[in-house]
Each structure stands twice: as C-alpha cells, then as structure tokens.
C-alpha positions, 0 to 999 in steps of 0.5 A: 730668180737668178741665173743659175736657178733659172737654168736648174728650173729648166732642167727636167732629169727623166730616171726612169725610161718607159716604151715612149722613151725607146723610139726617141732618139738616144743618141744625145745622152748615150755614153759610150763608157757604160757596158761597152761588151754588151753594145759591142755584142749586140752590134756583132749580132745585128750584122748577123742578121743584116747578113743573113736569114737565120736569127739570133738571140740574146738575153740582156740582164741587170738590175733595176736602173741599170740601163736596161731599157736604154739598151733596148732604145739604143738598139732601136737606133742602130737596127734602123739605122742598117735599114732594118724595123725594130718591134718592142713586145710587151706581154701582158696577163689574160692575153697568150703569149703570141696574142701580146706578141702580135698586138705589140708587133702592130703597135710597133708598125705605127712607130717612126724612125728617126727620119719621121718614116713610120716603119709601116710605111717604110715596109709597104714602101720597100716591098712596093719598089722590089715587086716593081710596082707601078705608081698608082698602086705603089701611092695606093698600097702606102696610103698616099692615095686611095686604095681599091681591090685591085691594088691590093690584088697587084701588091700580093701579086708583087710579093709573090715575085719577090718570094713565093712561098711568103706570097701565097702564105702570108697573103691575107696578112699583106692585104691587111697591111694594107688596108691599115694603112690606108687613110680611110674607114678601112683601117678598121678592118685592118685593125679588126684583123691583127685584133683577132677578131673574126666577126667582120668575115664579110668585108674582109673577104672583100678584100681577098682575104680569108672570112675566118680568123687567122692564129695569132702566131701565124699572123705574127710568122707573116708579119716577121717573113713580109718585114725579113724580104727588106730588111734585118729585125729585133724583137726586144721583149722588156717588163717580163720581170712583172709577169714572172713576179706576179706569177712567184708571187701569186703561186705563193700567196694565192696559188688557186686565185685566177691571178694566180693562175693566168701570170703562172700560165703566162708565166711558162708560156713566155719561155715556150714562146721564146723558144718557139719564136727563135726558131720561126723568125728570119732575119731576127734578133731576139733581145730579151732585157730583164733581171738575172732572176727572172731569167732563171725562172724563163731558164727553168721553163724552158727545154734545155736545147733551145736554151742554149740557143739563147747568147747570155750577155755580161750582166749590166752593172754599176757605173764602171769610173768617174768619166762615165759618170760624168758623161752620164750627168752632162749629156742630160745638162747640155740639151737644156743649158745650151737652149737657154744660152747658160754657160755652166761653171762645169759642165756637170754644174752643180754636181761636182767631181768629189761628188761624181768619184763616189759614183763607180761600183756603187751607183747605176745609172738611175740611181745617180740621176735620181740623186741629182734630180733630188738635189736640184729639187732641193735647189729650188725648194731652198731658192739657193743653187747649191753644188753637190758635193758628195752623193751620200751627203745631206740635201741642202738645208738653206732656210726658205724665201720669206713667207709673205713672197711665197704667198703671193706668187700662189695667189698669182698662179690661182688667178692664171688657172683660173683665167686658164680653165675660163678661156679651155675648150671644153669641147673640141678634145672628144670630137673625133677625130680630135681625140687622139691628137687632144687627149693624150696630152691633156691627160699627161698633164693631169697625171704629171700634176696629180703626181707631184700634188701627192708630193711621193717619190716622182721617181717610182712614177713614169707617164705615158702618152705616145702610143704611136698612130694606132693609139691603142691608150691615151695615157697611162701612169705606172707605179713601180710597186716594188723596184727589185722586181719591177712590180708594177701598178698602171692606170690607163686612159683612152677617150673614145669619140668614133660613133663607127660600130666597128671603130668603137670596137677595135678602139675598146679591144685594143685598149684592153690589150694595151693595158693588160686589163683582166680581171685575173690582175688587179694591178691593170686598171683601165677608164674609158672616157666617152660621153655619148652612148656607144653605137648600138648593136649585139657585138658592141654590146658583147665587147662592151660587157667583156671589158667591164667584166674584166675590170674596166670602167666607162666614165663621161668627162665633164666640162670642169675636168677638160678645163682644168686639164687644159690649164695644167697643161698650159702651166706645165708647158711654161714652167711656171715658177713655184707650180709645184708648192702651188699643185701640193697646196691647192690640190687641182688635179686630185678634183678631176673626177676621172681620176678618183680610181687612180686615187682610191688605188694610191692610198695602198702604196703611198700611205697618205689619204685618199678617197673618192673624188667627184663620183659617187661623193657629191651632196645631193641637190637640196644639199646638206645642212652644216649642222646635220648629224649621222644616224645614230641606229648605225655607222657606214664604214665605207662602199662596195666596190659592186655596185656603190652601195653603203655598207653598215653595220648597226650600233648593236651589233658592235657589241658581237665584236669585230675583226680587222685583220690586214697587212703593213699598208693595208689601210688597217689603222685608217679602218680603226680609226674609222670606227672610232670616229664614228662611234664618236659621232654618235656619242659613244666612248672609246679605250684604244691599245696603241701599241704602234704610237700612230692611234694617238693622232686621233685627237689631231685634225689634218694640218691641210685637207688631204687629197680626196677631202671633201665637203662631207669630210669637212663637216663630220670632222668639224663635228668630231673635233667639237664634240669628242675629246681625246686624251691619251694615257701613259701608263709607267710614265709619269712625265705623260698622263699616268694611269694604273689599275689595282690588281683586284678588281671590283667582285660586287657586280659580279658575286652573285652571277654563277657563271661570271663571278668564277670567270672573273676570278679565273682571268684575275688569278691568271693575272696575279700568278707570275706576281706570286712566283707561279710558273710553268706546269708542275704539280707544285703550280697546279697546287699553287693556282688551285691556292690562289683560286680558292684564297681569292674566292673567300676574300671576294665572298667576304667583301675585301677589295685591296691586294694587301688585304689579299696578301694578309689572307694567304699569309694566315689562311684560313681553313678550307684553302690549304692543308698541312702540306700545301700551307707553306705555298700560301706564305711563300705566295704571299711574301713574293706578292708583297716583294712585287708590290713594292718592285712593281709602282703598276702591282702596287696600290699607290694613290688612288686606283684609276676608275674606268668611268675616266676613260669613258665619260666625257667631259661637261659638253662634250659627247665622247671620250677617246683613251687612247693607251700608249704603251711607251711607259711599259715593255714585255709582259707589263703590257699584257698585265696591265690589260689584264687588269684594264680588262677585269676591271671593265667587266666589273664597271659594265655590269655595275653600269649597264647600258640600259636602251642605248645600243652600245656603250663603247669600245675597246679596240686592241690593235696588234692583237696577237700580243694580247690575245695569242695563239701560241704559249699564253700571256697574262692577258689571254685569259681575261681577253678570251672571257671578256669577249665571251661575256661582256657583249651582253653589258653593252661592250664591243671589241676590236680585234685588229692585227696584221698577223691574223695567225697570231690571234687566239681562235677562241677570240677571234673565232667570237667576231661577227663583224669581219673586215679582212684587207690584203695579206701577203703571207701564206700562213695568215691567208690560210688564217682568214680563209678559215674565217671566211669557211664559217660564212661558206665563203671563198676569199681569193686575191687577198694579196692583190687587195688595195689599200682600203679596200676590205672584204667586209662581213657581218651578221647574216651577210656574205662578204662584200668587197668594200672601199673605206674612205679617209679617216677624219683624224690625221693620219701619218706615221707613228708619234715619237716619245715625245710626242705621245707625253706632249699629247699626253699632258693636253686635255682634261686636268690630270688627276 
C-alpha cells in the first residue's frame, strides 16, 4: 500500500456525534465560520449566568446534521472552562420528566472536565475549600480518603456556612453526594438514593439521611442549588426529537397503545418540565437543541408566558461559504496525518476546492463529512487514492486489485483471528470489578464489526461505550431510523459481575434508566450479560421481574464470544488492512450469540437476512442427519417471540387459507417465501402472482450465507434446491416463458354440481363481459349479463368448450336466450368477442391452451413445481383478466383431480392482493377470486392473500382466512383494517406500528394471537428483478412448450 492510501486507511470521519462525543474535547475540529450568531449568543448567555443567579434559556434548532450536537459539545467546553459544570439531559419513555432529568444530572457528576477533574469531584472540592473545611474531611468527603459519619456531618455543616436555606434543605442530597464518591461500598447507598429508591431507609438514616425517599424533582432542585454555591451551569437537553416523534407517531398509529400513550404523556410533561425547571434553577443555562418542528410541538404544550421566557436562536443551517468548508474537511485530516508524519498535497487532500465550491447552501456539516467518508471508503475499496472533484459526482470506479492478492490477504486475517481468540482471556472481562473498565471496549468492537459485516449505511449507526464512572451501560448501538426526525432504534449492553445485593440492584435499575427500556417503546432493547445466579433475596428478585417485564433480557456470555470479541478488538485497534472485505466475508461478529436480539431487530431496517444466532438454533446433542426431512403433517413458520415455542400450522389447514398483511419492510415476502419453501419441502407445488418482480428469486439460492445462516438453513435449503423446480412465466412476452389461459374454462368437472357449475359460470361471465362490450350498470348491461349468463349455460350444458364456438352461439341464438327485443344485443356481443379475439393475442385461442398441471407437476425426479407468474408482459386490467381465467381454470382441473389422502395439493399465493381482489369498484378478477376461496378448499387448494394494503382487499376474501400473520403497519386506515381481523378471534392488536421486521402477530384455527419471529427465507432475497432479469429466469428450466 503506498503512501497516500495508507494515510486515507488512518483516517476515521465520525458523521455523526452521540453523548460520548460531547465530553471530549471539540476544540481541534471546531470552526469558527459555522453559526457564528448562535455561539455568540450562547457565549453572552453563559456570562450571564457567571454573573448572576437568575437563569436563562435558549432554545437551539435545525435539521438533522446540521451541528447540533457539536454546539452542545462546544458549550460543555466553554462552561468549563469559567469554572462552571455542564449536565447533558436525556430524557427517555417510562421514566418522568424529572426522573430522566435527574438520573442524567448523576450520570453527568461522573464526567471530567478537559483537565481530567471529574465535576463530582471538583463540586466536593469547591464546596470543601469555601466551607473551610479541615484536611482530613476535606480528603474524606472528596473520596481520597475514607469517610465516616462525622465527616459527612462536618461537610453539611460547612454548607450551611456558606448558604443556610440550601443547607438545611438540600442536606440528605449532600450527604449522598458524598457517599457516592467515596471509594467503597457505600457508593451504593448513594447510587441507591439519586436512583429513587427507598428501600435501604436503614443504612441511609445512618448516615443522617432522611429513611424515606426524596422526589426526583427535588433532588434535582438540590443538585442545581449545591452545584450553583461554585459556579455557572448548562443543562443541555438533546434527542427530544425521538420522544416527541414517537408520541406524533404513536397518537396517530396506535392512539390506545401503551406506547402511545407513555411518549404522548412524556411528550407534555417535557414542555411542563422545561418551564418549571427555568424557574427553580439558579445559575442555570437551559439549552434545548432539537428540530424546528418539535419545538413547535414543546411550544404548542406549553403556557404561553413561560414560553416566552425561552430565547429562540437563528436556526442552524447549511454550511454558509467555501472556507467554512474547508475548514471543516481539514480540521478532521490534520490529527490523523500529522500522526503518520503525512504531508498532504492540500491540506483537504483528496477533497479538492471544486469539490468544496458546491458545499455552501447545500451541504450540512454531516452531510459533506459523509460524502468524503464514502468517497475515501471507495478510495480503498478500488486500491486507487483518487480526489474528489465534484460532491455530486460518481464514486471512483477504478477496477479491483487482482483476485488471487486479495484472497490471501483474508486467508492471512482468518489465521491472526484465529491466533487471537486462542491467546483472549475468556475470564478476566466479568470478574468484578473488571467489568466495567473490560467490557465496555470488547463489546464496542463487536458492535463496530457487526456493523460493518452487515455492509449498511455506517453513517445511520453510531456506538457508544463511555458512560462515565457510573456506567450505567457498557455499550449501546443506535440506528437512526429515520433522519427527519431522528427516530431511533438502541441496543444496549451491561455486563453485571457485582454478587452485592444492593450493587446488582442499582447496576440492573440504572441500566434500564439509561437505555429507556419500557415495555410501552419497542425501539429500547437492553441485554444484561451475566453468568452466575443473581444474589438472592425478595427485592433482587422484584427488580429483576420489573426489568424483564419491561422487555429486558438476561443472557450468559460464553467463552466463544468474549474471544472473539477480544480479537476483533485487536484487529480494530490495528487497523488491519483489508478487515472490512474480510468482517463482510466471514461474518464473525453476526456469531456472537449475545447479539442475536440486535440481529432479529435489524432485518426490519436493513432488509437483509437475518435470524437467530447461537440461542434457541443450535442441533441438539445427538445431531441432525444431513439427509433428514421435515415433517410432512405440518410446517412451522417461525417462534414466539414468549416463550420460544414453534408455531405451525398443519398441511390441512392451508387449504382454510391464509392472510399475510404488513407494510414495506415488514418482513411480508420473506413470510411468502417462507411457506412456499416449505410447502416445497414437503412436496407440495405452488402458483405464485408476482406483481412487485422480487418472488422470481425463489429459484435463486444465496451467493454468500447470509447473516444469521445456520447449519439447519444450509441443509433445508440444499434439500429445496434438489428437489423443487422453479420456473417462471410471462404471460404477453414472448421473449420469457409465455403462457395463456382460453377464456373458457373446462364445465365438465363441474356441470353436474348445483352449487359449482353456476359459480363457474358467474366468475366466467364476469370475465367475458368487458370483452363484449358490457359496461357499467344500466338496464341494457343487465340485459346483456342476463344474455351472456344463459348463452354460456347452454353452450356448457351442450359439451362446447372453445370461445369461437361460444361466439357462434350468440351470433344465432337459439330460443330460450333472447326474445325479439334483446337478440340484437346477443349479435353486437358476439361481433365484439370475435373483434377482441383477434386484438387481444391473451383472449384469443392461438396454440394450444396452457394446462394447469404445468404449473403444478414437477418434473421426473423432482418433488415440487414453483410458477412463479410475472406480470411484466401485461398492464392494467389484462392482469386481473388473466387471473381470472387462471383461476376458472383451476377450479375446473382441481375438481377433475382431487387430492385424495394428501392434506394439501397446493398453492396460490396472490401477493399484492388488493389488485385482484379489491374493496372498492370490482375488477375482472373479484369475482372469481371471492368463488375460489369459497369453494376450492374442499378440493384440496390453499390461498395466500398477502398485501401491504389490508384496506384494499375485499372483505368477503379476506374475511375467509383462517391462518392470519398481521406484521407491522404504519397507516391508521389498515390498522383499523386488521383490528377488525383480529375482533372475530376477540382479540386486541396494539403496537402494530412498532412491530419489527419479521416479526408477526400470527393466528390460525382455534388459536389467539401469538407474536412470533420468522427466521430467514432459504431463497435469495433482495430487491425486485429487472425485465431482463425475470425473461433470463424465465428461459431457464423445463424445455418451453
């Protein structure tokens, strides 16, 4: 590698600051040029309040990228450095507004100053040396040294001195202060305290302190007094734009959902609390950093007085000029290139200024850095340091290094990881107290690997692993789900080694707090990693209850995992070369088991395949023969989410048919692909509408196991792949694999049903009627049907099968169809017939009609047939016509071939079937669709109705499903849709919104609704094929007839 692509190896571009980011230092890559008013502003503010006690506040806003955050880091600085405590407030669901407040507040106690001064400290310090303390206390109450009960009597004592009134009433909040600094065991009566929790009333009123619990709001009015006696603050509340989001979102999606009503509760109690909080603080600056919409939203809570006590700030916006960007560029180069000794051409190398002119009014700040950050990436990717010449333009497209080097550089990284994991310790990270200083950086590396191994948009993730002395988590990944409104997603992480009852219990609390875990908010996850039993006693067990009540999960880490953590770690830290093609390739982070929840919840934002790892997928002991086959009586279609059970649903009752309903990215196809497969696996054939051109990869295996395959993916899919064909149809293309279906279907099965024959003929006259001219509702087209109805009644009575037969018919009826009137309706029907068999190649009668037992018998050796139908050969009504007749003429060949003993002779699915089957105004297919699903499950048929758009479907189809799968919806009017569904099983459907991808609330016959998790199709499963594409599938296969 030579020199310059060695320098753009080193350079890491963070886009995207997170509360870690905030308490380093900013100075080196602040610029001065960006929002110059608003820092100017926020400086005249911060010396007010070094001034004087009455507070101020400011509201800070813009879009996403847009620097934020950077502000908020910026201010820490400054406050700091005039000798004042900076405190960043998250607020999180399920927790008050002065709860997270105040949990955020003791989190920030623990954070250092640029001087490497922890403010705890520094407050303990200060109030210490104004009170006039003597040594041995002054060493006490700052943690240097041991503390007893006098020392803590002589600090409050002090306090007094220096202000009386917050003496005497911020006295139990001092006395915990001090214990949490101290080196010991009694930290945890401290933590206990600013925790709220109020069960260790005995040890605290050893210590002076009141038994019971004090208000969260009042412990936070302490904490801003006692911090106020030595100095200036800023409170700097960020992320409000999630909660208010969600609340919107929640009110609109699912208003009685707990979700949507703890973030709308949060929501307002975020604009009470704001207010309240600006007129208790002293001292205080109150930043609030967060979109122009949500500050509407805070505004519209709020009374109208204490609003205007809040300074808005010019909105921070794009990049103003060309120097500002450059500025910007540089300052995040010149750390990494002056550590190498690399001397750039430019000192924006390779971003060049052409590239950095387009950047002012157009660019954030986020948005340039990520733009660089993909073009360096492509830097490496190529092996060619190119420059950057223009932030609209193409990445480089340089070809590759030579194959052969490429693979023996992974070769060489398999054998360092390898060496790696055999020389980790596997103990040492949860001995306590080891864990906290081990394990924040093991799991980092894990994360930052799982991350890239996925190969998504690095720059919609962020990880976190500092969360100050206290450590509340370990580690916590984010996905921003949406970037309008940061919307986002977190996995968090906190290994608990402590056997203190008292230690468990503030570590699991704390924890919660910190990640926002409630069972109200499915976008909070949190995994506890410990693997010894948790101390014994009633209020563990209580606390331990509550956490997994709210969602929490309690995993043991084994061997295998920390080794492998600890050699990606090492990897990471060395910037090896080529890690990246190698992560993507061998996938090692995607087979540490504690991270199978964070990859369950992935599939519903990246799209790609994902599924257990490690728990709950492993063979059992005695192993799994490669040749074993699934049990043919049944097909399990995935595993609640409760419990881990299997949930299946028998061959036979697929003919009841099923509903698949779930938005874009609801994990719907991977659920139709699914069953087919299955089916497959079992022996049974499938007809597959693929109107969206993604189901025509069933007959495509994975190029690359994909994250999440395991052992029992790999032997059903070499099964699948042995013994089911695909083969996919074109119907109106000719240049695929054209099929058509004459207009008539075969009566002879069906003549002597009373019940059938009329349904067949009604669902056929429907079909016919726009070929003949039949329109809209007048008396004329009733006189037409009424034609048309009995004409075809005869003809099928009297053994005709052909359209041009029919034809004929009508234009010499015979008596008994028309009288004198009506008779020139029969002739103008049947010369617009012959006029559409002659327009129309799919109407018309050419070669011979195409026999459902091609779409359903396999080939010699081979146990299941897959037709997969593109509809890229037809547009607007011609599709519902030839479903139609598709669907006439099954119902012929399946009374004509019953099934006999088997359980299920196959499958339709009708993916996006509200096109088919509609609510509203009737198609050519309604008809026939609602009569197939009535009928054709006594002949052995079963139906898929899948569809994003529940609304759509026709009730009287849908409303015939027995086996239900409702994943998550997003519109009010399709909620409503499937909570109607679910009131006939008397059951409530909540959070339909917040549902993963994959994840569905499933039902069948005689069954409630279980929340389920559906593993990863054995198909390959991407995003939908072009023309081309679908007629190369097309031509494979069977020889076309």
């Amino acid at each position: 590698m030579n020199g310059e692509l060695a320098a753009l190896e080193a350079l890491y571009i963070s886009t995207a600051l997170t509360q870690e980011e905030i308490w380093t230092p900013v100075t080196s890559y602040h610029v001065d040029g960006l929002h110059p008013e608003v820092f100017r502003r926020l400086g005249r503010a911060m010396g007010a309040v070094e001034r004087a006690h009455s507070p101020v506040a400011a509201v800070v806003r813009g879009e996403t990228g847009s620097g934020k955050t950077h502000l908020l880091g910026w201010t820490r600085h400054e406050i700091q450095e005039r000798g004042g405590s900076f405190f960043y407030i998250k607020l999180v669901t399920g927790r008050s507004f002065w709860e997270s407040a105040t949990d955020s507040l003791v989190d920030s106690l623990y954070r250092e100053d640029e001087g490497g001064q922890e403010q705890l400290t520094r407050l303990l310090d200060e109030l210490s040396r104004r009170a006039r303390l003597d040594t041995d206390t002054r060493t006490a109450v700052t943690g240097r040294g041991e503390v007893t009960r006098d020392h803590v009597d002589a600090f409050v004592r002090g306090i007094r001195t220096i202000d009386r009134q917050v003496g005497n009433e911020a006295a139990d909040t001092a006395r915990a202060l001090a214990l949490l600094a101290s080196a010991d065991d009694l930290v945890e009566i401290g933590r206990a305290y600013f925790a709220l929790n109020d069960d260790d009333g005995d040890k605290r009123a050893a210590w002076g302190m009141s038994p019971g619990g004090r208000p969260a709001q009042l412990v936070l009015r302490d904490l801003t007094r006692l911090f106020a006696l030595v100095g200036p603050l800023v409170f700097a509340f960020d992320q409000l734009d999630t909660l208010v989001s969600a609340a919107e979102t929640s009110s609109l999606t699912s208003p009685a959902s707990g979700e949507g009503r703890a973030a709308k509760r949060l929501s307002g109690e975020i604009a009470t609390g704001l207010m309240e909080l600006r007129e208790e603080a002293r001292r205080t600056l109150l930043v609030v950093a967060c979109h122009e919409d949500t500050w509407e939203q805070i505004s519209r809570e709020a009374v109208r007085s204490a609003l205007d006590r809040f300074e808005v700030l010019p909105t921070l916006g794009a990049i103003p000029d060309e120097a500002t960007a450059a500025a910007i560029v540089s300052s995040r180069f010149r750390p990494y290139y002056e550590s190498l000794g690399f001397t750039p051409r430019s000192p924006t190398w390779p971003v060049t200024p052409e590239a950095l002119a387009e950047a002012p009014h157009r660019y954030t700040a986020r948005r340039l850095l990520i733009r660089v950050r993909k073009h360096i990436e492509a830097c490496l990717q190529t092996g060619t340091a190119a420059e950057l010449t223009s932030l609209a333009g193409a990445e480089p497209t340089v070809a590759a290094p030579p194959a052969p080097a490429r693979a023996v550089n992974l070769s060489t990284l398999t054998e360092t990881f390898d060496k790696l994991r055999a020389e980790a310790d596997d103990l040492g990270p949860l001995e306590h107290p080891a864990e906290d200083e081990l394990m924040p950086a093991l799991l980092g590396a894990g994360l930052r690997s799982l991350v890239r191994e996925l190969g998504a948009d690095e720059t919609r993730f962020s990880i976190e692993t500092d969360f100050g002395r206290k450590a509340a988590l370990h580690a916590r990944l984010r996905y921003v789900v949406d970037e309008a409104s940061e919307n986002e997603f977190h996995w968090s992480f906190r290994a608990i080694a402590a056997n203190n009852a008292i230690a468990a219990q503030n570590r699991i609390r704390n924890a919660a707090v910190e990640a926002g875990l409630t069972a109200e908010l499915a976008s909070r996850r949190l995994i506890l990693l410990r693997n010894t039993p948790y101390p014994s006693g009633p209020r563990t067990k209580d606390i331990k209850d509550d956490f997994e009540a709210r969602g929490g999960v309690s995993l043991p880490i084994g061997s295998a995992d920390l080794r492998t953590l600890a050699a990606l770690r090492a990897m990471l830290d060395d910037r090896t070369s080529g890690l990246d093609e190698w992560l993507r390739q061998e996938h090692p982070a995607s087979r540490i088991e504690v991270f199978a929840p964070v990859l369950r919840d992935l599939r519903q934002h990246l799209g790609i395949a994902t599924t257990e790892v490690g728990a709950g997928v492993a063979v059992d002991a005695a192993g799994t023969p490669e040749d074993a086959e699934p049990a043919r009586t049944e097909i399990v279609v995935g595993t609640t989410v409760r419990g881990g059970r299997s949930f299946a649903v028998p061959m036979e009752r697929l003919r009841m048919h099923t509903a698949v309903v779930g938005a874009a990215g609801s994990g719907k196809t991977v659920l139709i692909k699914r069953l087919v497969e299955q089916c497959a696996l079992r022996g049974v054939s499938a007809i597959v509408l693929d109107p969206n051109d993604d189901l025509a990869r069933l007959g495509d295996p994975w190029s690359r196991p994909p994250t999440g395959w395991t052992d029992d993916h790999e032997r059903e899919a070499r099964r699948y792949f042995a013994d089911a064909e695909v083969v996919v149809w074109t119907p109106g293309l000719n240049r695929g694999r054209p099929i058509s279906f004459y207009p008539l279907p075969d009566f002879g099965p069906v003549l002597d049903d009373e019940d059938d024959f009329p349904r067949l003929v009604r669902s056929t006259v429907t079909s016919l009627a726009p070929h003949a001219g039949v329109r809209g509702s007048s008396a004329r087209a009733t006189q037409q049907l009424g034609i048309l109805k009995r004409a075809l009644e005869r003809y099928a009575r009297d053994g005709g099968k052909t359209l041009a037969g029919f034809v004929e018919l009508l234009a010499e009826p015979p008596s008994g169809i028309v009288n004198s009137r009506t008779s020139r309706f029969a002739v103008q029907m049947a010369d617009t017939l012959e006029a559409s068999m002659e327009t129309d190649p799919l109407f018309g009668e050419s070669g011979a009609p195409a026999d459902p037992g091609m779409l359903l018998i396999p080939s010699p050796g081979k146990a299941a047939r897959i037709s997969v139908i593109s509809f890229i050969g037809l547009s607007g009504d011609e599709r519902a016509q030839f479903v139609s007749r598709l669907q006439a003429t099954l119902f012929s060949w399946f009374r004509a071939h019953p099934v006999g003993d088997r359980a299920l002779g196959g499958l339709l699915v009708m993916d996006e079937a509200q096109n088919f089957v509609p609510s509203g105004a009737p198609n050519p297919s309604t008809d026939s669709t609602v009569d197939l699903i009535r009928q054709i499950r006594k002949y052995g048929l079963g139906i898929v109705l899948a569809s994003q758009l529940p609304r759509g479907i026709h009730n009287q189809a849908l409303g015939n499903t027995v086996n239900q799968f409702i994943g998550r919806l997003t519109q009010p009017a399709h909620i409503e849709a499937v909570r109607t569904m679910a009131q006939a099983r008397n059951a409530v459907l909540d959070n339909l919104a917040g549902l993963r991808a994959g994840m569905f609330n499933a039902a069948s016959e005689g069954t409630g609704f279980s929340k389920i998790e559906v593993p990863i199709c054995l198909s390959h499963h991407d995003v939908p094929l072009t023309e081309n594409e679908i007629v190369e599938r097309a031509r494979r296969g069977p020889e076309r007839s």
